[in-house]
VOMI-44869 format. One record per residue: x, y, z of N, C-alpha, C, O in turn; residue in one letter. Coordinates in steps of 0.02 Angstrom, whole numbers, plus 50000, padded with zeros to 5 digits. Layout:
// residues N
XYZXYZXYZXYZA/...
// end
This chain:
// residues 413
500424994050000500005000050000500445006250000500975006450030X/500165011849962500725017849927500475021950012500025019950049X/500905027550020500445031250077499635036550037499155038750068X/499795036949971499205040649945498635034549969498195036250008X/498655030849955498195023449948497825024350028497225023250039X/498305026650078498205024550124497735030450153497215029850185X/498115036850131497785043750141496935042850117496465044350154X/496875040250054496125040250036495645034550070495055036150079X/495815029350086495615026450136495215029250201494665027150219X/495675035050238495305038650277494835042850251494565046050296X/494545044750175494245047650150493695043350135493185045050166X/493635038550099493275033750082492885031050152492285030250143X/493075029850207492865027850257492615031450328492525029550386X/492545039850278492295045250333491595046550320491285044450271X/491355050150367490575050550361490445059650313490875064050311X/489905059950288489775066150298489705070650351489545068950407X/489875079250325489895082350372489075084350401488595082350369X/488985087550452488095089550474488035092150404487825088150362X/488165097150388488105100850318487925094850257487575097050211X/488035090750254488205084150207488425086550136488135084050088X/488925091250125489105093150082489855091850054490005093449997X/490325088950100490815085850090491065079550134490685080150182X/491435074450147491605069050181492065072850231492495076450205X/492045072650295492545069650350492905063850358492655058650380X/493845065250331494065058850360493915056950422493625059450470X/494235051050407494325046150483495085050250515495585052750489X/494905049450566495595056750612496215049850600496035044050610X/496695050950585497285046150580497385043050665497605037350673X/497215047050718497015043250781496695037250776496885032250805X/496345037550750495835030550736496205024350694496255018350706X/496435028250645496785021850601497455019450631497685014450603X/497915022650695498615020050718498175015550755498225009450745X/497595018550813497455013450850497045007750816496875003350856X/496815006750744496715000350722497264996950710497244990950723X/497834999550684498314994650660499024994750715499574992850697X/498844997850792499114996450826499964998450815500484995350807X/499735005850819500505010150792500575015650841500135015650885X/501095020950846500905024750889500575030650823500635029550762X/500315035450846500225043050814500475045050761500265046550705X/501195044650803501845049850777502185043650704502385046250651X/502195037950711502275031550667501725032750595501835034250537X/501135031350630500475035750583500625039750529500575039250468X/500875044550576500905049750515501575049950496501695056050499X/501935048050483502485047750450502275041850385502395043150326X/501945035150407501845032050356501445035850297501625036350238X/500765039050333500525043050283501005047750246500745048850191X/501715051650251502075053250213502595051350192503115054750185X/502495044350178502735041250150503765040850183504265039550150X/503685042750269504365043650306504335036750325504805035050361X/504005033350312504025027050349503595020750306503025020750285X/504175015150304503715009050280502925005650312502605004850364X/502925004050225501985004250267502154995550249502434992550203X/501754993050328501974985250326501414982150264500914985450250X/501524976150233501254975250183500494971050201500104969850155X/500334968650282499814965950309499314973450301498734973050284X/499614979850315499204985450324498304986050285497784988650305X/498474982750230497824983950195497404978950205496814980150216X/497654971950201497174968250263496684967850304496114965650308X/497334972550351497094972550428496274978950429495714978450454X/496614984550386495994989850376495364985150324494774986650333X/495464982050295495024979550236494594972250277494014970550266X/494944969850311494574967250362494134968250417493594965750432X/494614973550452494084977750514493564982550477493154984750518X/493474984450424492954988850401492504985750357492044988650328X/492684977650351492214973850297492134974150226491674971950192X/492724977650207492934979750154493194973650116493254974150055X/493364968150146493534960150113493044954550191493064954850253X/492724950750148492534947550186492464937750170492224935950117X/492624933850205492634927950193491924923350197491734919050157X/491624925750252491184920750252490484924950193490294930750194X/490244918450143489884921150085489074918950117488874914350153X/488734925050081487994922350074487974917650004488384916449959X/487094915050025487004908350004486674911249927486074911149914X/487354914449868486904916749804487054910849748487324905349755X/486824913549700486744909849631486534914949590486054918549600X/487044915249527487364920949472487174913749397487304907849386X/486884918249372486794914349297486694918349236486334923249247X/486904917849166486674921249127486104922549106485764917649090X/485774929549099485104931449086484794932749025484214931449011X/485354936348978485164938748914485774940348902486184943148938X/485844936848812486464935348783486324938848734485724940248727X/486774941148687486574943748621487404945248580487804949648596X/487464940548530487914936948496487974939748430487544937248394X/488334943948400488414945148311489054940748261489664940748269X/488704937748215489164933248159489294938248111488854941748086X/489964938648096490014941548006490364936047955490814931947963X/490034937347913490274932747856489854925847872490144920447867X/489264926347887489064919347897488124917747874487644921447881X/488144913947860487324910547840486754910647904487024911147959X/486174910347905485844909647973485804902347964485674900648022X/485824897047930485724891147921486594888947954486524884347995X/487164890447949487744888547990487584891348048487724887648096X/487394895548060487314899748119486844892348153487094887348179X/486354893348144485804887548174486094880948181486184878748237X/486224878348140486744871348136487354869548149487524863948170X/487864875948133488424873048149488654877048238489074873748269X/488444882048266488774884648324488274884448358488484883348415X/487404885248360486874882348396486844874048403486674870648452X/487054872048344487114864648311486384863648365486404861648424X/485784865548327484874866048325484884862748251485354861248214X/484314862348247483974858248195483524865248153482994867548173X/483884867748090483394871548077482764871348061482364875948067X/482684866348041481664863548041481404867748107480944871748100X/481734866648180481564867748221481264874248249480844874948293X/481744881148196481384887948171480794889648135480624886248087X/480484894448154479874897148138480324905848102480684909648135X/480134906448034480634912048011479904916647984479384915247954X/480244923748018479544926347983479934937547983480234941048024X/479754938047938479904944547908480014950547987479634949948035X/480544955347985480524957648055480864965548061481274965248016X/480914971048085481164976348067481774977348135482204981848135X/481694972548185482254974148234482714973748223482844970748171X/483484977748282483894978548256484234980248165484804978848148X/483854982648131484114981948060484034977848009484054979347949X/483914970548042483554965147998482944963647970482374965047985X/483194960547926482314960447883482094953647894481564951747868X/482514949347938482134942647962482414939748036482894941348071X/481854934648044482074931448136481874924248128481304922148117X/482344921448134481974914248141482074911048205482614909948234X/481214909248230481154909348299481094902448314480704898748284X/481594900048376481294893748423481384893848477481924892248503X/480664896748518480244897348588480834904048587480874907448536X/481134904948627481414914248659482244911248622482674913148662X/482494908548580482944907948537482834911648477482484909248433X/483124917948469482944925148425483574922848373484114922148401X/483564921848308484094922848249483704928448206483134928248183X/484194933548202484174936748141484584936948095485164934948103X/484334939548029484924938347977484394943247913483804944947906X/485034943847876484574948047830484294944547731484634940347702X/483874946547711483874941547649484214942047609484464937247580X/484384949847591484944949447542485524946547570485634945647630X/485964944747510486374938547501487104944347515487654941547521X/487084949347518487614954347514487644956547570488104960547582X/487164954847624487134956647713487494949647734487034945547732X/487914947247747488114943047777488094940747876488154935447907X/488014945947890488004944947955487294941947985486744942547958X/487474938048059486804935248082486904936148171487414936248205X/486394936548184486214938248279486074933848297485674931248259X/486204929848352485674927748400485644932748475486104934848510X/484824933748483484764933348540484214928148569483734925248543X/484584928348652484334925348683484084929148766484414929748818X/483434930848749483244930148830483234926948885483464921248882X/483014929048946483404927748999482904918248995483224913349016X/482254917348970482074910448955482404907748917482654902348933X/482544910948849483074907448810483664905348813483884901148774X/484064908548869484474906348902484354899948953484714895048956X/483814901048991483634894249005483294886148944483224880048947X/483224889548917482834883648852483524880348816483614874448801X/483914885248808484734883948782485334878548846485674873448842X/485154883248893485524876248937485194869848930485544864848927X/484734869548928484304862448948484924857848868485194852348875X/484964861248822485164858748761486014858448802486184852948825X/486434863848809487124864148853487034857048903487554854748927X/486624854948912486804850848966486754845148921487284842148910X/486294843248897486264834248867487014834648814487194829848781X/487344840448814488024840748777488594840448817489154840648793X/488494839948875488884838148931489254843648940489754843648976X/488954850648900489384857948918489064863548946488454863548956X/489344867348957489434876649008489344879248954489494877948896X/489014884348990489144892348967489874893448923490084894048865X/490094893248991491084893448983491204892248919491384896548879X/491134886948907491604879148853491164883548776491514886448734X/490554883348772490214885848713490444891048694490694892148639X/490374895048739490734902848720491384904548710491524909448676X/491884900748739492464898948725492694896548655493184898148621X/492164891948645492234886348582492244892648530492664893848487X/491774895748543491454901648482491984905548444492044906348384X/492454908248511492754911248511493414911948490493734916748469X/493614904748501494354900948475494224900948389494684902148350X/493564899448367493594896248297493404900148255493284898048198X/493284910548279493244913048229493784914848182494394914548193X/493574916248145494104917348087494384912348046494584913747989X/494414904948077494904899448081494474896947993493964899647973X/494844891547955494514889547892493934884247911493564882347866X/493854881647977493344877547981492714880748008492244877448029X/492734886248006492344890648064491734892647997491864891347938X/491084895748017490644898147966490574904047980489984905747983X/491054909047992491104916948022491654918748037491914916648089X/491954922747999492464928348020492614930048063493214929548077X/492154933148110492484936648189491804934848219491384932748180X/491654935548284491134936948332491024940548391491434938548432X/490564946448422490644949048472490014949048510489524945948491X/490044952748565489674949848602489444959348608489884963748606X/488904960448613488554966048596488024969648661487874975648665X/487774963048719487724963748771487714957848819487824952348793X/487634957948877487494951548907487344954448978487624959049008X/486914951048995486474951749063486654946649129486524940949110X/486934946449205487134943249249486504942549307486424947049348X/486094936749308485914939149355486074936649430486264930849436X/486024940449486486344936849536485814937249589485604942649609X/485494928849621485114929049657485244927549724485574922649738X/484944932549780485084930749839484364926049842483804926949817X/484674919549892484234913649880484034913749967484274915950019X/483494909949946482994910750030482944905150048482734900750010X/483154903550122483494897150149482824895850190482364891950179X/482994902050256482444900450311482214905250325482614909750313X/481644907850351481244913850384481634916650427481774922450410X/481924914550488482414916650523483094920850516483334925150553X/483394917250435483904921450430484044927250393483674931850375X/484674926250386484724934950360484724938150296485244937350265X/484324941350270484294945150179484494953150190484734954850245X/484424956950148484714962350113483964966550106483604965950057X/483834969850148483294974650135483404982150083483674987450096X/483014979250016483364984749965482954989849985483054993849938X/482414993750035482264998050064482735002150109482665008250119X/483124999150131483725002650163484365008650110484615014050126X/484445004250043484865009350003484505017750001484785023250005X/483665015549991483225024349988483455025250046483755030650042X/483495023150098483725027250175484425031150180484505037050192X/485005024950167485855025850158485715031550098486335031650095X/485585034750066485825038250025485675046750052486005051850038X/485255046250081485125051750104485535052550168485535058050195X/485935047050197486375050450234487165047350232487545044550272X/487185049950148487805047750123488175039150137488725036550130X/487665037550155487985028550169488085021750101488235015750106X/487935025750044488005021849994488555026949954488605033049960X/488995021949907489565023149911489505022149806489885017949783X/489135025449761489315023049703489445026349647489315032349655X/489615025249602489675027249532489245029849464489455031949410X/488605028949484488205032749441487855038549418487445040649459X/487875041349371487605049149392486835047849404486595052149440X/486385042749381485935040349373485525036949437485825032349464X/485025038349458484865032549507484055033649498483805039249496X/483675027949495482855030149500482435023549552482665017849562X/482015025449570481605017049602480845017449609480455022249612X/480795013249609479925011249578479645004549617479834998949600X/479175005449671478965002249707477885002849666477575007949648X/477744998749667477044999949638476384996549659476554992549703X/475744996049651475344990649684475084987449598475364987749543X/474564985049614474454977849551473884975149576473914972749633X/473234974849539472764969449562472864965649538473294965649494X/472394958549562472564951349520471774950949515471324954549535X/471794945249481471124942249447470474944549488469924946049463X/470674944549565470064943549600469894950549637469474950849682X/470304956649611470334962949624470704963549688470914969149701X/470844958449733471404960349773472194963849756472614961249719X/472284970949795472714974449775473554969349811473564965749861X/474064970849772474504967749765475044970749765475064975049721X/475634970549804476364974849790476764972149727476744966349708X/477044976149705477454973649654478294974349684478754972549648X/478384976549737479054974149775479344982549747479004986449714X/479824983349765480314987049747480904986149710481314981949729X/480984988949671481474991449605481904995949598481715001349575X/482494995149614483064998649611483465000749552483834996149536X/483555007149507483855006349437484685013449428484645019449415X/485165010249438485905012149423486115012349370486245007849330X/486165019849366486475022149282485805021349246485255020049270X/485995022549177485425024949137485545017749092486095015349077X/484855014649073484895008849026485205008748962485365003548933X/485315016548932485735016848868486495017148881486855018748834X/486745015948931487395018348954487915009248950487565004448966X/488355008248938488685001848940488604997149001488804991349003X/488295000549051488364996649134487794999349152487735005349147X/487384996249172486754997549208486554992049275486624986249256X/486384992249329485994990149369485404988449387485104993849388X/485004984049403484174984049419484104977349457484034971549437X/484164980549531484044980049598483494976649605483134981649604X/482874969449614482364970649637482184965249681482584960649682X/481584964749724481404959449762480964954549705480394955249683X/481454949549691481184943449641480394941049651479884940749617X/480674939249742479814937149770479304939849742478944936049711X/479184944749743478584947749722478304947549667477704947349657X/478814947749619478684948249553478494940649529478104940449482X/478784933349560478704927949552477894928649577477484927449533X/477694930149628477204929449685476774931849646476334927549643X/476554939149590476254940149555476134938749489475694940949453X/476564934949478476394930549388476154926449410475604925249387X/476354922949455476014914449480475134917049527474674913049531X/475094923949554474484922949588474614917949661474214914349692X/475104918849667475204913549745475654920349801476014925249790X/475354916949862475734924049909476494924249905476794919649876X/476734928249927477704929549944477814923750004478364921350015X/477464922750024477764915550062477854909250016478404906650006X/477224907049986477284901649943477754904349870477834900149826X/477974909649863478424910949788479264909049853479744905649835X/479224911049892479744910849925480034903549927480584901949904X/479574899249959479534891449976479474887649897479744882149892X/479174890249843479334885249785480144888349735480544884549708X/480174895049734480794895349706481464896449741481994895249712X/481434898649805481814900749856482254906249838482854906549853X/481894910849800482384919249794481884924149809481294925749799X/482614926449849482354932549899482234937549857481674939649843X/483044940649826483114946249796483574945749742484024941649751X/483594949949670484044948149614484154956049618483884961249638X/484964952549575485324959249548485494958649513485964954749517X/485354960949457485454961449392486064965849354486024971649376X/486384965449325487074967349296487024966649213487154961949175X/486744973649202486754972249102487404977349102487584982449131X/487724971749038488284976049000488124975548940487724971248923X/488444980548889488274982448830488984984448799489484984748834X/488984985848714489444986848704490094985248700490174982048649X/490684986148734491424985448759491374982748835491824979348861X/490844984448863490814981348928490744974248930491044970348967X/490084972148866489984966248869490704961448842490964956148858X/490794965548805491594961148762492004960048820492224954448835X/492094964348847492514962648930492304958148988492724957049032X/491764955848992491514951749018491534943648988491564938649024X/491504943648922491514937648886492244935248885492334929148890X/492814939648880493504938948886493574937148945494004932748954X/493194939849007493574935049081493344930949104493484928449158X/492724928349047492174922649064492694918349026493084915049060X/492734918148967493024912048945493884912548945494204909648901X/494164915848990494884916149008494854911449080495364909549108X/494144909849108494164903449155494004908149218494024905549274X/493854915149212493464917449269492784915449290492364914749246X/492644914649346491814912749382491474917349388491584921849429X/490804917349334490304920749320490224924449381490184930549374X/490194921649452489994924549497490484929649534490264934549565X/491094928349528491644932249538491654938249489491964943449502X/491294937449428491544943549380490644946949411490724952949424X/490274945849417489434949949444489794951949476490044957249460X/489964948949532490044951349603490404957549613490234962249648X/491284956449556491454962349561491714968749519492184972649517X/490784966749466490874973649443490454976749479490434982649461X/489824974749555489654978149572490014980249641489734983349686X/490734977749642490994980149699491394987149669491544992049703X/491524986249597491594991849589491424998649578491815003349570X/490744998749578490235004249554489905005049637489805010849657X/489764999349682489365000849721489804998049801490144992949803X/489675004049874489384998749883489145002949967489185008749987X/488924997149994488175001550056488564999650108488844994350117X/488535005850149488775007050231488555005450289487955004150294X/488805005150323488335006050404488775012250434489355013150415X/488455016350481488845019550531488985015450572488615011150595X/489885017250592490075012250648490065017050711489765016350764X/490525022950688490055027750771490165035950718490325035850659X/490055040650750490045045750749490585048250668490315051350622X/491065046850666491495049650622491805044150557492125045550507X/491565037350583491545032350536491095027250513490615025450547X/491225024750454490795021050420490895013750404491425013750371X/490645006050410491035001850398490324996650336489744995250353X/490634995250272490314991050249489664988450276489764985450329X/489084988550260488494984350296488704975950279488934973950225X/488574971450343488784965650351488514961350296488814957250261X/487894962950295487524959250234487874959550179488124954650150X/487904965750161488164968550086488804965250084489094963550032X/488974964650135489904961550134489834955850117490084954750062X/489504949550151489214944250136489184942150067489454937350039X/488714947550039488534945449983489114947249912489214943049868X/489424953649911489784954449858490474955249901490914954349858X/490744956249954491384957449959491944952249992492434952150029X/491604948649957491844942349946492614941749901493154939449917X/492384944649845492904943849805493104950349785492774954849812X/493594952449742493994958649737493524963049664493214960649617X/493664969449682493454974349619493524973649550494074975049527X/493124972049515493414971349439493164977349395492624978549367X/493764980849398493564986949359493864988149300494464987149289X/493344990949247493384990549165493714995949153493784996049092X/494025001949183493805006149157494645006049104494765008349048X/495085002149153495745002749115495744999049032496015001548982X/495334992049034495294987348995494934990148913495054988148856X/494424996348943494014999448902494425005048835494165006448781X/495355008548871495465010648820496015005148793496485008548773X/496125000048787496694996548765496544995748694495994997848673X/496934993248657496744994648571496524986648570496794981448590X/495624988748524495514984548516495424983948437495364988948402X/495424976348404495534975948330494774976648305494604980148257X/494294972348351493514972848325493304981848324493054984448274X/493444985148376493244991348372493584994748318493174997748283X/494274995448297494594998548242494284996248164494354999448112X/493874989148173493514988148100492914989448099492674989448042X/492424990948159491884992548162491875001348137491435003448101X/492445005748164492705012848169492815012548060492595016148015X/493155007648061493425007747964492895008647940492815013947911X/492275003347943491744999947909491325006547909491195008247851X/491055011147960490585014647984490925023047953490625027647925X/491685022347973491515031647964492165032547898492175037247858X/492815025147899493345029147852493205022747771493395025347719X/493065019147767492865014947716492555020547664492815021347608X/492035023847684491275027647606492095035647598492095039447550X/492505035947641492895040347619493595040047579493895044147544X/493755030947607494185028847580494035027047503494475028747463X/493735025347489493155025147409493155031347372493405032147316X/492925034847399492925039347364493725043947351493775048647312X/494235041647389494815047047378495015038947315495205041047260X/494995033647318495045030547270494885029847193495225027547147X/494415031847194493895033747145494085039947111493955040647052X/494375044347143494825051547133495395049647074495565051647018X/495585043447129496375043447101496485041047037496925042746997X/495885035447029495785030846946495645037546895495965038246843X/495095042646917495225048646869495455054246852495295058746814X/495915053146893496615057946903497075055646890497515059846897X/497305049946868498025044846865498515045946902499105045746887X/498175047446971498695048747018498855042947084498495037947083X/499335043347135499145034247184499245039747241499785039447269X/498895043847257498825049047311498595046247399498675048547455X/498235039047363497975032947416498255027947455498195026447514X/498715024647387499365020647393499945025847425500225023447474X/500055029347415500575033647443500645033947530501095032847570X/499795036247535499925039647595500015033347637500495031447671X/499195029547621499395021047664500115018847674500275016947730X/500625019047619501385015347636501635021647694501955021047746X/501415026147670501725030847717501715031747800502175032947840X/500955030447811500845026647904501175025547931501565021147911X/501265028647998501555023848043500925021948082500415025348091X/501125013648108500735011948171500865012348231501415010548253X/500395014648267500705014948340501145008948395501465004148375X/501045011048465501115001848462500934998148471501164992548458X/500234999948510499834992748524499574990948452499334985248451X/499564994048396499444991348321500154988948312500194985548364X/500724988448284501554985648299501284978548349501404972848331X/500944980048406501134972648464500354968048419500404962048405X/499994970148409499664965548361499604962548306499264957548295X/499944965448268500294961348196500564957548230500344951848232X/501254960048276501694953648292501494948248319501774943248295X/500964946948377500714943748400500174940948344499964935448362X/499884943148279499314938748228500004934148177499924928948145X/500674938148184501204935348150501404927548170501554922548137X/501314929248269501654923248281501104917048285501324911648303X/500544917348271499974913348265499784910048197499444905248181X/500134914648166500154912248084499774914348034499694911547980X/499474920648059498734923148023499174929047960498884931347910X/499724930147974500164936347923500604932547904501044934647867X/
// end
C-alpha cells in the first residue's frame, strides 16, 4: 500500500459532514489505534517517512468489511445474451455453432435491430438479413432462452464457459462459418436465495434510506426506484416489490436491483411466502453490460473466470452500502459484505481504452471505408496513387506494431 492509497482510505471511510456537503476523514488517531502504531509512526507512514507494513491493507480491509470471507448463500447465471456473426449464413449459424435443427425455426419477416428477418425457436431470436450481400447474423437470447438453451448445454455435457469459448477460438479459423464474433450485450443475474424465515437478507429499502445520509458509496450519475401496487384476477390489490435502477439503461453498465419474490408471487397469483418456499429467491441483481463492457466480460468469462466472481465484482466496483460504525466512521453493511465482498473489484475502466482490433474495424466499416472510396475513385480519374502513397506512408502505433506481431506469431500474416 502507497501512503496516497492509504491517505484516501481515511476519505473513503469518513462520514459526511452535518452540512452533508463534503466527507470527513477518519482522524489518523483512529487508524494507528486500528493497526496498533503509535500517532507519531501514523503519520509519518502517511508521508510516505516510513514503511507501510505490507499486512496494512488487510488489517483495515478486514476491520471495516471491506474484504470479507464468510459468503451468502447466492446463485449468478446468465440472463440475456446477444451474439453478432460476420461473414456467415443463418442456416450455419443454426446448425453449425447452435448445432439446432433448423426445421426447428419458425422464420418470419422483422424490422429489429436492422434486419429484415428472425427465425424463431420458443425465446431463441436469429436474425439475419435476405439479401445475400448482408452477411451477418444475431442471436439473441432472453433471459428464458437462456434457460431453454442450457437444457440443450447440458445433454452436451457443456457450460456456458466451454460454448462461448468454443465460439471464440474458431472465429476466423478455415473451419469456422464466420469471420469474427462479438458479444454486443449480456445480462448477469445474481440471486440472493431464501433458505429460512429466520435468517438473514438484504433489505433493498434501506439503500432509499443510506443515500440520504451519504451511506451508499457509488458510481452513477443516474439513480431512479419504483415500488408499485397491482391487482390480480380477484381485484385484490398487490405489491409489486421494489425496484432499484443504476445508471441509465442506454449507458454500457446499468443496474436493476429488485425483490424477485414479488414479482414471482405476482405472475404465479400465489402469496410471497409460497413464491418464496417454491423458488427460494429473495432478491436479484441484475448486471446488464453492453457494448465494450459486454466484450470485457466475455473475455474474463472464457479466460476461466467465475461468472459469479466477475457479477460480484463489477458491482463492487460501482457500488457499495455502509453502516455507521460511530460518529465519524463508516464500515461496509455486514450483509452487503456477505454478499459481494467476497471477492475483489473488477474494474473496466482501464481494459476499456486498450486497442482493440474489433472496434478499429467496426470505426473503418462505419466512418473511414465511404471516404476511403471515394479518395480512390479520385485517384483512377486523376492517374494519380495519392491513396497508395499515403497508406505506405503510416506509421502504426504500438499497440497496432504489438498486434501484427502477436497475429504474425499465430500464423494469420
Amino acid at each position: 500500500m502507497e501512503p496516497k492509497e492509504l491517505r484516501e482510505y481515511r476519505y473513503k471511510l469518513g462520514v459526511l459532514t452535518r452540512e452533508g456537503k463534503k466527507v470527513k476523514p477518519v482522524s489518523q488517531q483512529k487508524f494507528a489505534a486500528i493497526l496498533d502504531v503509535s500517532l507519531s509512526y501514523y503519520e509519518k507512514m502517511e508521508r510516505g517517512k516510513r514503511v507501510i507494513p505490507e499486512n496494512v491493507k488487510e488489517i483495515l480491509d478486514t476491520h471495516f468489511r471491506l474484504s470479507m470471507e464468510e459468503e451468502a448463500n447466492m446463485r449468478v447465471m446468465i440472463d440475456y445474451l446477444r451474439l453478432s456473426f460476420f461473414d456467415a449464413t443463418p442456416n450455419q449459424i443454426i446448425t453449425q455453432v447452435l448445432r439446432m435443427d433448423e426445421a426447428s425455426f419458425e422464420t418470419r419477416p422483422t424490422g429489429l435491430y436492422l434486419f429484415d428477418r428472425v427465425s424463431v425457436c420458443g425465446n431463441i431470436w436469429v436474425f439475419w438479413h435476405a439479401k445475400k450481400t448482408n452477411r451477418n447474423v444475431l442471436i439473441q437470447f432472453s433471459g428464458q432462452g437462456c434457460r431453454e438453451y442450457e437444457q440443450l448445454l447440458n445433454e452436451k455435457v457443456i457450460d456456458w464457459q466451454e460454448f462461448l469459448s468454443e465460439i471464440w477460438k474458431k472465429q476466423g479459423k478455415l473451419e469456422s462459418s464466420y469471420s469474427r464474433v462479438q458479444c454486443s450485450r449480456i445480462d448477469l443475474a445474481i440471486d440472493e436465495l431464501w433458505t429460512r424465515e429466520d435468517a438473514e437478507y438484504f433489505n433493498l429499502f434501506t439503500i432509499l434510506e443510506k443515500r440520504q445520509l451519504g451511506l451508499i458509496n457509488d458510481q452513477f450519475k443516474t439513480f431512479e426506484h419504483y415500488s408499485g401496487l397491482v391487482s390480480d384476477e380477484d381485484g385484490r390489490t398487490r405489491s409489486k416489490g421494489l425496484s432499484l435502477y443504476f445508471g441509465s439503461r442506454k449507458s454500457p453498465l446499468f443496474f436493476n436491483f429488485y425483490e424477485k419474490r414479488f414479482e414471482l408471487a405476482n405472475k404465479e397469483g400465489i402469496s410471497v411466502d409460497e413464491a418464496l418456499l417454491k423458488h427460494e429467491i429473495y432478491n436479484r441483481y441484475e448486471v446488464r453490460c453492453s457494448a465494450e463492457r459486454a466484450m470485457e466480460v466475455v473475455r474474463y468469462f472464457i479466460s476461466g473466470k467465475y461468472l459469479g466472481k466477475i457479477g460480484a465484482g463489477i458491482i463492487n466496483s460501482k457500488l457499495i452500502v455502509y453502516d455507521l460504525l460511530d460518529e465519524e466512521t463508516k464500515i461496509v453493511n455486514e450483509r452487503w459484505a456477505k454478499m459481494f465482498r467476497t471477492v475483489s473489484e473488477l474494474n473496466f475502466s482501464m481494459n476499456a481504452k486498450e486497442f482493440s482490433i474489433e472496434r478499429s474495424e467496426r470505426w473503418f466499416e462505419t466512418q473511414v471505408a465511404p471516404t476511403l472510396k471515394m479518395l480512390q475513385k479520385k485517384d483512377e480519374v486523376e492517374g494519380r496513387n495519392y491513396l497508395a502513397r499515403t497508406v505506405d506512408n503510416a506509421k502504426l502505433s504500438k499497440d497496432q506494431e504489438n498486434y501484427i506481431a502477436w497475429f504474425q506469431s499465430i500464423g494469420k500474416v
